[in-house]
C-alpha positions as CSV (number, residue, x, y, z in Angstrom):
1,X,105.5,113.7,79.4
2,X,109.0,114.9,79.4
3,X,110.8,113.6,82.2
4,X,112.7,116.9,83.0
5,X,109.4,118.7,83.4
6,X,108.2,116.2,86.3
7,X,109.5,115.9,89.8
8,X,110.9,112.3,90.2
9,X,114.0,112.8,92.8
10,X,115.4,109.2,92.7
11,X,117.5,108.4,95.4
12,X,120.4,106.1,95.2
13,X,120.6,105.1,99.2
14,X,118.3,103.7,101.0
15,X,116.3,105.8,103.5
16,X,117.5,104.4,107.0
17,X,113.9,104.8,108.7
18,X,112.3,103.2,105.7
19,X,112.0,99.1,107.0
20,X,110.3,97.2,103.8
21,X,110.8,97.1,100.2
22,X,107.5,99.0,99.2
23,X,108.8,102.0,101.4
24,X,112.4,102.0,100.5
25,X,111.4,101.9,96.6
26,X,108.3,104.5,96.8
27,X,110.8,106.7,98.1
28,X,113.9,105.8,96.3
29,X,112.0,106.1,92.9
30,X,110.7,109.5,93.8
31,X,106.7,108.4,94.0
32,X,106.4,109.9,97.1
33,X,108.3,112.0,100.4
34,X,106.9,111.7,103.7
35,X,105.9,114.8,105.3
36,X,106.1,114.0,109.0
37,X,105.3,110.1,111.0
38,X,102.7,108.4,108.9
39,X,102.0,111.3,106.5
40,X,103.0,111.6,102.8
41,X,102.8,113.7,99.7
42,X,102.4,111.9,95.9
43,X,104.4,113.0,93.6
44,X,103.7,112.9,90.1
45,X,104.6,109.3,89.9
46,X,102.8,108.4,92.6
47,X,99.8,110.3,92.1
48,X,99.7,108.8,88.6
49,X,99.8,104.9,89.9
50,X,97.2,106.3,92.5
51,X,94.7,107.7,89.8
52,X,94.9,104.3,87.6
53,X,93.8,102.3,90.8
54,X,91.3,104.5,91.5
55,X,89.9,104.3,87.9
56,X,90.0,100.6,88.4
57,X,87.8,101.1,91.4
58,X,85.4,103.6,90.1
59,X,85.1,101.4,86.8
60,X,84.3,98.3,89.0
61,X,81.5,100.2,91.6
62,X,80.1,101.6,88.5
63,X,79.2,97.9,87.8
64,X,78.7,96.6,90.8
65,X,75.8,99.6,90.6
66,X,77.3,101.9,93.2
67,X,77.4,105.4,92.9
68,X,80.0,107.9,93.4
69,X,79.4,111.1,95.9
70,X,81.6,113.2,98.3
71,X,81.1,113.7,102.2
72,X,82.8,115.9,104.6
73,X,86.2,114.8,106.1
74,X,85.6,117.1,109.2
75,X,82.5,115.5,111.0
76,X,80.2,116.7,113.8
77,X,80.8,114.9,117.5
78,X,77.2,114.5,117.9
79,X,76.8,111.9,114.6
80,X,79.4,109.5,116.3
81,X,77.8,109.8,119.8
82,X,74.3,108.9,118.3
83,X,76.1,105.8,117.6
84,X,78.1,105.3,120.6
85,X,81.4,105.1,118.9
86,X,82.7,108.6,120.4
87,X,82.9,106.6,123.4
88,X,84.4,103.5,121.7
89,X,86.5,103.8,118.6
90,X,89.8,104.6,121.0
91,X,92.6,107.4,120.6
92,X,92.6,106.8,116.9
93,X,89.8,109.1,116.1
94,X,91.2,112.6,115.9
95,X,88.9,114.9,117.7
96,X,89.2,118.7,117.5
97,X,87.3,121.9,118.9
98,X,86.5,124.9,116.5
99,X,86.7,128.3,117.7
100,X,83.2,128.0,119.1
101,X,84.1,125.1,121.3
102,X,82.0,122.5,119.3
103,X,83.8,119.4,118.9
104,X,84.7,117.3,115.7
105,X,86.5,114.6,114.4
106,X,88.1,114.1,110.9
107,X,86.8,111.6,109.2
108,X,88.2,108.2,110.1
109,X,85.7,106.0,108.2
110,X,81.9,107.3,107.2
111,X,78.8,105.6,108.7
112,X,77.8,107.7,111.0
113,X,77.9,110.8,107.9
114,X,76.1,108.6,105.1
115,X,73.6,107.0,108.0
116,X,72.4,110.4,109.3
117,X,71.7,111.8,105.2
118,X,69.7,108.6,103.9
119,X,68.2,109.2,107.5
120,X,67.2,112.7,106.4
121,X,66.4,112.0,102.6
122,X,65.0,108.3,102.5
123,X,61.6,107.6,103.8
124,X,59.9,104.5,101.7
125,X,61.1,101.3,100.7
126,X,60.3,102.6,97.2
127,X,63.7,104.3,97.6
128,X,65.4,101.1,98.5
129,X,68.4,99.6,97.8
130,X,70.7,102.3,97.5
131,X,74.4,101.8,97.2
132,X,77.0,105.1,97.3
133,X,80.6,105.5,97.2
134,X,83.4,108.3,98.0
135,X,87.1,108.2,97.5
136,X,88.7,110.2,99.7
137,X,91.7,111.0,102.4
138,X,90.9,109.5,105.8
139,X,92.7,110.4,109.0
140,X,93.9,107.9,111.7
141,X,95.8,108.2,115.1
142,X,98.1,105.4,114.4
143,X,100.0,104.6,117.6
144,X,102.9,103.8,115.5
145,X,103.1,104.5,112.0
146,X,105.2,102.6,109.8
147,X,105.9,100.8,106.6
148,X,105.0,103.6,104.4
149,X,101.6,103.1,103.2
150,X,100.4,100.6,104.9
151,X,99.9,102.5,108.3
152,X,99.8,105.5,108.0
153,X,98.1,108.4,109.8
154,X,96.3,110.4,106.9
155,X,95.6,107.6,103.9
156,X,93.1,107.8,100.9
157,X,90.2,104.7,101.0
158,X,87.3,103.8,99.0
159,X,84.7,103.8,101.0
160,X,80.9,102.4,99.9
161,X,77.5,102.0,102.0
162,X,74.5,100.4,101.2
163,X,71.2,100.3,102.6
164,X,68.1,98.2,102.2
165,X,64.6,97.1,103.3
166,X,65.7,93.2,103.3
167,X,68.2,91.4,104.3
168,X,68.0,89.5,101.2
169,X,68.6,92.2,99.0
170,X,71.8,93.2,101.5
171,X,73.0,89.1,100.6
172,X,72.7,90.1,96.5
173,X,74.4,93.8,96.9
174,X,77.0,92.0,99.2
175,X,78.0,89.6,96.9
176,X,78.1,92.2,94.1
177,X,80.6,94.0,95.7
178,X,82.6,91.2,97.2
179,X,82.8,90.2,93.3
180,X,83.5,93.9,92.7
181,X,86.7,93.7,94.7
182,X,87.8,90.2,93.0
183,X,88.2,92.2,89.7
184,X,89.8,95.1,90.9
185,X,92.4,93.7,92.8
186,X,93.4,90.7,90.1
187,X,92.9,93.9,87.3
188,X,95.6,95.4,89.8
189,X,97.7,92.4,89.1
190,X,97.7,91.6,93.0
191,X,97.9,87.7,94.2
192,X,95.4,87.8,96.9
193,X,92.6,85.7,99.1
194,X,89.4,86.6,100.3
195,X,89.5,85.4,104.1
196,X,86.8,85.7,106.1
197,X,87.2,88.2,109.5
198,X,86.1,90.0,112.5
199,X,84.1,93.3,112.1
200,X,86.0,94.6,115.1
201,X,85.4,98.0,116.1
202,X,82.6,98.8,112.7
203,X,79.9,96.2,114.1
204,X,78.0,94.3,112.1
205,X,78.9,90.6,111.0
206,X,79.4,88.5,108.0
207,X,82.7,89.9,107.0
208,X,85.2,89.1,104.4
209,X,88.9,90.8,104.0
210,X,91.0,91.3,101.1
211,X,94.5,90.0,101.8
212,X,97.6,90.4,99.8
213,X,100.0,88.0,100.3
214,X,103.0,89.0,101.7
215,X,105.5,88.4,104.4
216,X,105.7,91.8,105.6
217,X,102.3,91.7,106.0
218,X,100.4,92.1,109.9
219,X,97.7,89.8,109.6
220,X,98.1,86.0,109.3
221,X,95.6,83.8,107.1
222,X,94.7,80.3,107.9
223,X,94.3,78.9,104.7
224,X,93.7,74.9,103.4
225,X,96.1,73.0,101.7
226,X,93.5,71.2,99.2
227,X,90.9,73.9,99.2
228,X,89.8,77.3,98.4
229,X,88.8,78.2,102.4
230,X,91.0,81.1,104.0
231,X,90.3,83.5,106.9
232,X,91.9,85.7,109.4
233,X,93.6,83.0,112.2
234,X,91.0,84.9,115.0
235,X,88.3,83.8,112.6
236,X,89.1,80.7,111.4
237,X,86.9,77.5,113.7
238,X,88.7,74.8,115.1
239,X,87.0,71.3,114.4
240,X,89.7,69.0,115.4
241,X,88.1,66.5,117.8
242,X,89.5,65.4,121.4
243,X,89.0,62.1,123.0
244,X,89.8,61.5,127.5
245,X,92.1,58.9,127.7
246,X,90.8,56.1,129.6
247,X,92.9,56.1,132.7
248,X,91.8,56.2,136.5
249,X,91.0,59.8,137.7
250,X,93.6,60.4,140.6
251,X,92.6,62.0,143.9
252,X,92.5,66.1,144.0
253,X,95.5,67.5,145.5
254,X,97.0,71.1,146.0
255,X,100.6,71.1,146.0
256,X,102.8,74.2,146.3
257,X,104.7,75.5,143.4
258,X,106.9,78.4,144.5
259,X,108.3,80.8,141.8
260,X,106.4,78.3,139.3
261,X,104.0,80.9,137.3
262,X,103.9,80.1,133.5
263,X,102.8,76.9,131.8
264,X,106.3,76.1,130.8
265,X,107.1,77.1,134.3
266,X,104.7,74.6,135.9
267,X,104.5,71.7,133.1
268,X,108.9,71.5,134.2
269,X,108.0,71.5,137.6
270,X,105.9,68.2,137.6
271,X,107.7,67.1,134.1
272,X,104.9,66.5,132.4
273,X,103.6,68.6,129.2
274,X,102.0,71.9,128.8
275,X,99.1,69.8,126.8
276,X,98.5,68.4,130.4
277,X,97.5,71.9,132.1
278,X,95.0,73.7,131.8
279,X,95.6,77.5,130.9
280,X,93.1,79.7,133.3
281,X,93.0,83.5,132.4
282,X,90.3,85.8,133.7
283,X,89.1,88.2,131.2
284,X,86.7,91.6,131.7
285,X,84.0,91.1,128.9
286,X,82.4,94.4,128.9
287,X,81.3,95.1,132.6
288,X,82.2,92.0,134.3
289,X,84.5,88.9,134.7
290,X,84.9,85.7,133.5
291,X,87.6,82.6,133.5
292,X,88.8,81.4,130.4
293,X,90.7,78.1,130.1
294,X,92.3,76.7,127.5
295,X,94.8,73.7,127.4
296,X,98.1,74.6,128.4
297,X,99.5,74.5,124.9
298,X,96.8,76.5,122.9
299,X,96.4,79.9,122.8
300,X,93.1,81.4,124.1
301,X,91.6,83.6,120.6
302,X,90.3,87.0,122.5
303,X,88.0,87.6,119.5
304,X,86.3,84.2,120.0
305,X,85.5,85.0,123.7
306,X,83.8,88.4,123.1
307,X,81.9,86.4,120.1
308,X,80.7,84.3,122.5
309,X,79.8,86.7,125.3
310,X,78.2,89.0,122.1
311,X,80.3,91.5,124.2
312,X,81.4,95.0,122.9
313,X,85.0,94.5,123.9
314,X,86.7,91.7,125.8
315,X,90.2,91.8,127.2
316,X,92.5,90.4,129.9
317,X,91.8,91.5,133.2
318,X,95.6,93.2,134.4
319,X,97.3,92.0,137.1
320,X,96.0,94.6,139.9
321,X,92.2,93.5,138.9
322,X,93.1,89.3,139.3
323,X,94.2,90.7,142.9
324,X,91.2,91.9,143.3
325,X,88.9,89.8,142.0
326,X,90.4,86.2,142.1
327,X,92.3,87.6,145.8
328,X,95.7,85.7,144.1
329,X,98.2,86.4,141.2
330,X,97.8,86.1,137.7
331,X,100.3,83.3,137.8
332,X,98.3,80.9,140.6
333,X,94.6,81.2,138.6
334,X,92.2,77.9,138.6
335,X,88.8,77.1,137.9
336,X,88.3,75.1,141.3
337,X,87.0,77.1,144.5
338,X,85.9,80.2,142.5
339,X,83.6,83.1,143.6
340,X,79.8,82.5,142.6
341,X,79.9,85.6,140.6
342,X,82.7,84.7,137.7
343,X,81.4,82.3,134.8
344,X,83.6,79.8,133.4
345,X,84.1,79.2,129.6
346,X,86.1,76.4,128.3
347,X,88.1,75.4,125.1
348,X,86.7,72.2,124.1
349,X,90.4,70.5,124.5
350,X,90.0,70.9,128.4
351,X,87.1,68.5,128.4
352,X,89.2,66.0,127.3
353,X,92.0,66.8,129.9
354,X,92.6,63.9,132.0
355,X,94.0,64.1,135.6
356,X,95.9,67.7,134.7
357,X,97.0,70.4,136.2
358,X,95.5,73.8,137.0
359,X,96.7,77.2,139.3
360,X,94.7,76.6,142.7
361,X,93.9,80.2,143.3
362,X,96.4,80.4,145.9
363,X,100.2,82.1,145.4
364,X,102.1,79.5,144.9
365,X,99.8,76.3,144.6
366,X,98.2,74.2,142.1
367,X,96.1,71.4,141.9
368,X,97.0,68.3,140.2
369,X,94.6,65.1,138.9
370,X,92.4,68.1,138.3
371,X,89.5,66.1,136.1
372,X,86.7,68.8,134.3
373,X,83.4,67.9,135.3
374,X,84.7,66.1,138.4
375,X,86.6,69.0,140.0
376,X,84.7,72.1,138.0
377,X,82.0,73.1,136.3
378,X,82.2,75.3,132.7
379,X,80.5,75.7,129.6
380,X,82.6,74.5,126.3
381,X,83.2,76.1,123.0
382,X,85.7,77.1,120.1
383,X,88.0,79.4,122.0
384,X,91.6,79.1,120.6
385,X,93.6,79.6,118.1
386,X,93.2,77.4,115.1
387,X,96.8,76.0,114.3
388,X,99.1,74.8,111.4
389,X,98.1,71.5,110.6
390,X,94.5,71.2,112.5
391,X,91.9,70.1,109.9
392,X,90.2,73.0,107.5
393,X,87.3,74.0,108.7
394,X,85.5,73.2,105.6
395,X,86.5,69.7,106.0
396,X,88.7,69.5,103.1
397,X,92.5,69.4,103.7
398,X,94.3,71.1,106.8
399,X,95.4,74.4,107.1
400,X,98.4,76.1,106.9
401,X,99.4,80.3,107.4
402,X,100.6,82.8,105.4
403,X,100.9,86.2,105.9
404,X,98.6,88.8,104.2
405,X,98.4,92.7,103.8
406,X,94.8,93.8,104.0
407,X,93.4,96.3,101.1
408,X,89.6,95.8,101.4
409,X,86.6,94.8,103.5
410,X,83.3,94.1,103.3
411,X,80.8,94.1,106.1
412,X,77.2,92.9,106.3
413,X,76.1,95.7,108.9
414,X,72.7,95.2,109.7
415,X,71.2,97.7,111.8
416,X,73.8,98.6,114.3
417,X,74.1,101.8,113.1
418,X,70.2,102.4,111.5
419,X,68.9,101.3,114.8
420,X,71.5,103.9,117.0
421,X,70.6,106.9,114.7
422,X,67.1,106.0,114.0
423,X,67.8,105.8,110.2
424,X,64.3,103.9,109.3
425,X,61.6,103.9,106.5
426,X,57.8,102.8,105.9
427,X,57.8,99.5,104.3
428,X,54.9,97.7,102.6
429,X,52.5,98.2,105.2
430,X,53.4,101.4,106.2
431,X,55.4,100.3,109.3
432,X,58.6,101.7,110.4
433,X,62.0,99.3,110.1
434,X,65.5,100.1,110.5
435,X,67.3,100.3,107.5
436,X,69.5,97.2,106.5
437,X,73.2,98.3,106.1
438,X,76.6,97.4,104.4
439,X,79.4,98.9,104.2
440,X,82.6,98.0,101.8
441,X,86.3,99.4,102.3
442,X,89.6,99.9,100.3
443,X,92.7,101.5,101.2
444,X,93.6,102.8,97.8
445,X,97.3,104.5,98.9
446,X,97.3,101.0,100.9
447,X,96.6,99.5,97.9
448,X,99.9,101.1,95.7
449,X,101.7,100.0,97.9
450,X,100.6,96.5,98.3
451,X,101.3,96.1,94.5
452,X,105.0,97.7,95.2
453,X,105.4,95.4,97.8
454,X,104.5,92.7,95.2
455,X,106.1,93.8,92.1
456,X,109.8,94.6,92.4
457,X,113.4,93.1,91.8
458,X,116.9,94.0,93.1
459,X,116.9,96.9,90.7
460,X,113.7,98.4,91.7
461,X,110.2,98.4,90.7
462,X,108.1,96.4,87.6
463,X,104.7,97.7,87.8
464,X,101.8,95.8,86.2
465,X,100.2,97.5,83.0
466,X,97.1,98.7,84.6
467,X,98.7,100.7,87.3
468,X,101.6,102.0,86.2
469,X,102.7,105.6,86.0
470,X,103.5,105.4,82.3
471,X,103.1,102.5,79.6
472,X,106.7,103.2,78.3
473,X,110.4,105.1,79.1
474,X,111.4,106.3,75.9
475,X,115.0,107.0,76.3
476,X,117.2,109.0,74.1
477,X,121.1,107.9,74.8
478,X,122.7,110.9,74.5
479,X,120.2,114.3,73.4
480,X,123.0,116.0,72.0
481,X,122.9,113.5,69.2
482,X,120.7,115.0,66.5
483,X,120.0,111.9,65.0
484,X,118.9,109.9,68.6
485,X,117.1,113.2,69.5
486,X,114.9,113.8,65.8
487,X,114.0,110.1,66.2
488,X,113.2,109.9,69.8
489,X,111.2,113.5,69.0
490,X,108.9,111.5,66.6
491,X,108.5,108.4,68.1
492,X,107.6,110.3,71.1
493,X,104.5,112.5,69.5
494,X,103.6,108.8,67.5
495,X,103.4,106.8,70.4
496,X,101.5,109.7,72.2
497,X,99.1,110.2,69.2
498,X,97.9,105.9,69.7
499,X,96.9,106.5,73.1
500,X,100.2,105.3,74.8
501,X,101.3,107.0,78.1
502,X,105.0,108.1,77.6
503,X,107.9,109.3,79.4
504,X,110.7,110.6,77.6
505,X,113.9,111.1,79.4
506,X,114.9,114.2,77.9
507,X,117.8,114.8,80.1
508,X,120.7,116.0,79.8
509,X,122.5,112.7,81.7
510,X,124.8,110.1,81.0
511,X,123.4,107.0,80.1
512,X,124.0,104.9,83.3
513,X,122.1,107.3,85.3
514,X,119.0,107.3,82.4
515,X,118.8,103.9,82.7
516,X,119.3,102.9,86.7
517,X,116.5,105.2,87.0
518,X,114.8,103.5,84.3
519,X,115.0,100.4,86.8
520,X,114.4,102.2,89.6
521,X,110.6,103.4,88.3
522,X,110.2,100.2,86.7
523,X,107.6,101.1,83.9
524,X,106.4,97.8,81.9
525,X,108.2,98.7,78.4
526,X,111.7,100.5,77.8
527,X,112.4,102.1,73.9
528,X,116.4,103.1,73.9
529,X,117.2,105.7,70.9
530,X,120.5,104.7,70.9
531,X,123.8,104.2,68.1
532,X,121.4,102.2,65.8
533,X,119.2,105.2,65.9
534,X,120.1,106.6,62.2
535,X,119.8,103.1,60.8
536,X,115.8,103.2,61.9
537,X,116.8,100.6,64.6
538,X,115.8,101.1,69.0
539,X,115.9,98.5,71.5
540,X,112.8,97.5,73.5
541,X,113.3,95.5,76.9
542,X,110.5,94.0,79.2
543,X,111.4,95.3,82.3
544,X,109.0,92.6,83.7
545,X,111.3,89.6,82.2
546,X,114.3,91.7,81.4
547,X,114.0,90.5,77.7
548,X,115.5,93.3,74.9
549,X,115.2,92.9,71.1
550,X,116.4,95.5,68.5
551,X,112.8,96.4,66.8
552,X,112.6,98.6,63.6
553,X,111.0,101.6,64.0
554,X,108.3,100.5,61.2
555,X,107.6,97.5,63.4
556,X,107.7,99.2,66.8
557,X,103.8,99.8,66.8
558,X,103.2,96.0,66.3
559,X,105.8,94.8,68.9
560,X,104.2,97.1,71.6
561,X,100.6,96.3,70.8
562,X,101.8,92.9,71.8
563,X,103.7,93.7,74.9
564,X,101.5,95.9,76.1
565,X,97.7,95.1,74.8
């Protein structure tokens, strides 16, 4: 392609709003222009980095035996309140009206669409497994957009379901596709880790997500030092073990703490440390209460409680419902003296607490030589936060964090949504069962920009080979040169004619702009028709590596089958 027949409007400045590299470079390099908060258009560039990854994608389902189809962005109410999530899925859905008053919402994710049509169409286990794909644009009501691509209100995602009459045939298609996503994110070039994760707001369990490393990125993975174990830090178990130290359990006594509300606060107060007090927080876990505690210097994991409770959401209770229920301030909570109707969960660290301290559900008091089991009752379990250094919960190593951009999921559904929608077929013996579900994700325009992020130097961007917009710049020095312009000409129609993608800067610029924005787009190979051009000689630089050879034109062919494969 000539480059003066394509829209690429590089920009020399940095956009002020535009906060990480991947953003600033996208835009600088003319891949893309945001139309309004979260919301962009693909330029020519762009749209040609987003077509290679979703070759890569369709190339990798195709194997993984998933088949490509197309549902409707604009959805029908009545699908997502068959499976409860109208209710659920928050202010992120957008929900319209059309002129007949019926409401809608554009397509955020897919289950409730692709459950409803096997529901319709599939009625034997004859039929079963089936696995089906779409790549399409998805709409989200980000609270706040930013960084680009990576949150963004209207984004394009691959999104597969499968569905099954056993749940070990869901284990073989899972693993399939989790494989699936191995290959097309190293074919990408990305350096990545499969953690395992929380299903959150899509059900289901037995989740893995595909994180990027990065240090922009909004998830954190625990991951061991020695092994190959990694997950999101809300999934990752703690194993570490605590032992009570043997000392004499002192008597119970309330002692008044004015002003003294946080751990830090209170641990100062009676100059001991926070590991000494124990952290009480009441949380509402679907319909009702319940006291968490933790020890004073771990954080509780709020995705951990509402595992435990098998709860739908679980959240802190606000300050105006501790009034209420506990009759005291967030500040003065304890699990001593407690109404009959709260339950109380403990970290297994508190069990080991010896003679500690705790809020005595009373402004301004607490309790000290609290001992659990003595002084309260509670049930124990993994409820905080792993931490750096705690052992891997594989037993091998200890784990440390990094943070990670996520580009794909996988979910083991079951039958949450089968079971809501009555989505079942007659199985051997003629009974009716739910169909078995999974359901895999990635954001593809999440995805471009997660290899921007990635791949880039101080002079702008070095795609990998498999996803760049072109395989080669071919740059003519000056086109009013006859001799620069004949040979760039024919090396332009040769390298076209052995299946190389080529863009050939066929403007009329000086030299230092061709080439900055040469840097700037950052295609893997640059061929400069320059001075030597008469004498049959161009220069070809890695932009990768930065290295530049003079190359003959009759060994040109050779030197970028090597480069480039």
């Amino acid at each position: 392609m000539k480059q003066s027949a394509v829209l690429i409007p590089t920009l020399r400045e940095v956009p002020a709003d535009a906060e990480v590299k991947s953003h600033q470079l996208l835009l600088r390099a003319g891949f893309m222009r945001q139309n309004a908060s979260g919301i962009y258009s693909f330029l020519p560039l762009g749209k040609r980095v987003l077509n290679n990854i979703e070759k890569i994608v369709r190339e990798e389902m195709e194997r993984a035996g998933s088949v490509e189809m197309l549902m409707p962005a604009l959805q029908q109410a009545e699908l997502w309140q068959e499976s409860g999530r109208w209710y659920t899925y928050g202010p992120e859905l957008m929900r319209m009206k059309d002129r007949h008053s019926r409401e809608f919402a554009l397509g955020a994710t897919h289950e409730e669409v692709v459950t409803s049509l096997l529901r319709d169409e599939v009625k034997s286990y004859k039929r079963l497994p089936l696995n089906v794909y779409q790549i399409q644009t998805k709409f989200r009501d980000e609270k706040r957009p930013r960084f680009g691509l990576l949150r963004g209100r209207e984004f394009v995602m691959k999104d597969a379901y499968s569905f099954h009459a056993t749940a070990e045939s869901l284990d073989d298609v899972y693993q399939k596709m989790y494989d699936a996503y191995g290959r097309i994110f190293e074919r990408c070039g990305l350096n990545f880790r499969a953690v395992i994760a929380d299903s959150g707001a899509m059900g289901g369990k037995d989740t893995h997500e595909f994180m990027v490393l990065s240090e922009i990125g909004e998830d954190t993975i625990a991951y061991s030092d020695t092994s190959s174990y990694a997950a999101n830090v809300e999934m990752a178990p703690v194993v570490a073990t605590y032992e009570k130290p043997s000392v004499q359990e002192g008597k119970l006594e309330k002692v008044a703490t004015p002003e003294q509300k946080t751990i830090e606060e209170v641990a100062a107060f009676f100059n001991t440390e926070a590991s000494q007090c124990i952290k009480s927080l009441l949380f509402k876990v679907d319909d009702r209460y319940a006291l968490v505690l933790a020890r004073g210097d771990h954080e509780v994991n709020d995705i951990k409680v509402k595992n435990y409770f098998e709860a739908s959401t679980a959240e802190l209770a606000s300050p105006q419902e501790v009034k209420e229920v506990m009759n005291c301030e967030v500040g003065s909570l304890g699990p001593i003296h407690l109404p009959n109707t709260i339950e109380v969960v403990a970290d297994h660290a508190v069990k080991a607490v010896a003679n500690g301290i705790a809020g005595a559900n009373e402004e301004g008091h607490h309790f000290t030589n609290v001992n659990p089991e003595r002084d309260f009752n509670a049930t124990y379990t993994d409820l905080r936060f792993i931490e750096v250094g705690d052992p891997s919960p594989d037993g091998e190593g200890t784990i440390k964090f990094a943070k990670g951009i996520e580009v794909g999921h996988v979910f083991k559904l079951g039958t949450r949504y089968s079971e809501a929608m009555g989505a079942t077929f007659l199985d051997e013996n003629g009974r009716s069962q739910p169909m078995i579900m999974g359901c895999y994700g990635i954001g593809v325009s999440r995805t471009v920009a997660a290899v921007a992020e990635q791949f880039n130097d101080e002079n702008g961007l070095v795609w990998p080979k498999n996803v760049a917009p072109y395989h080669i710049h071919l740059i003519p020095v000056n086109m009013k040169n006859d001799d620069q312009k004949e040979v760039a000409e024919k090396l332009y129609e040769t390298l076209l004619d052995k299946g190389y993608q080529v863009l050939m800067d066929d403007r009329q610029e000086r030299p230092g702009v061709k080439f900055a924005d040469s840097d700037l787009i950052g295609l893997p190979v640059r061929v400069t028709v320059g001075k030597l051009a008469a004498e049959g000689i161009v220069e070809v630089k890695v932009r990768e590596t930065g290295e530049s050879m003079d190359v003959s034109i009759d060994e040109l062919q050779d030197k970028l089958a090597a480069l480039l494969g």
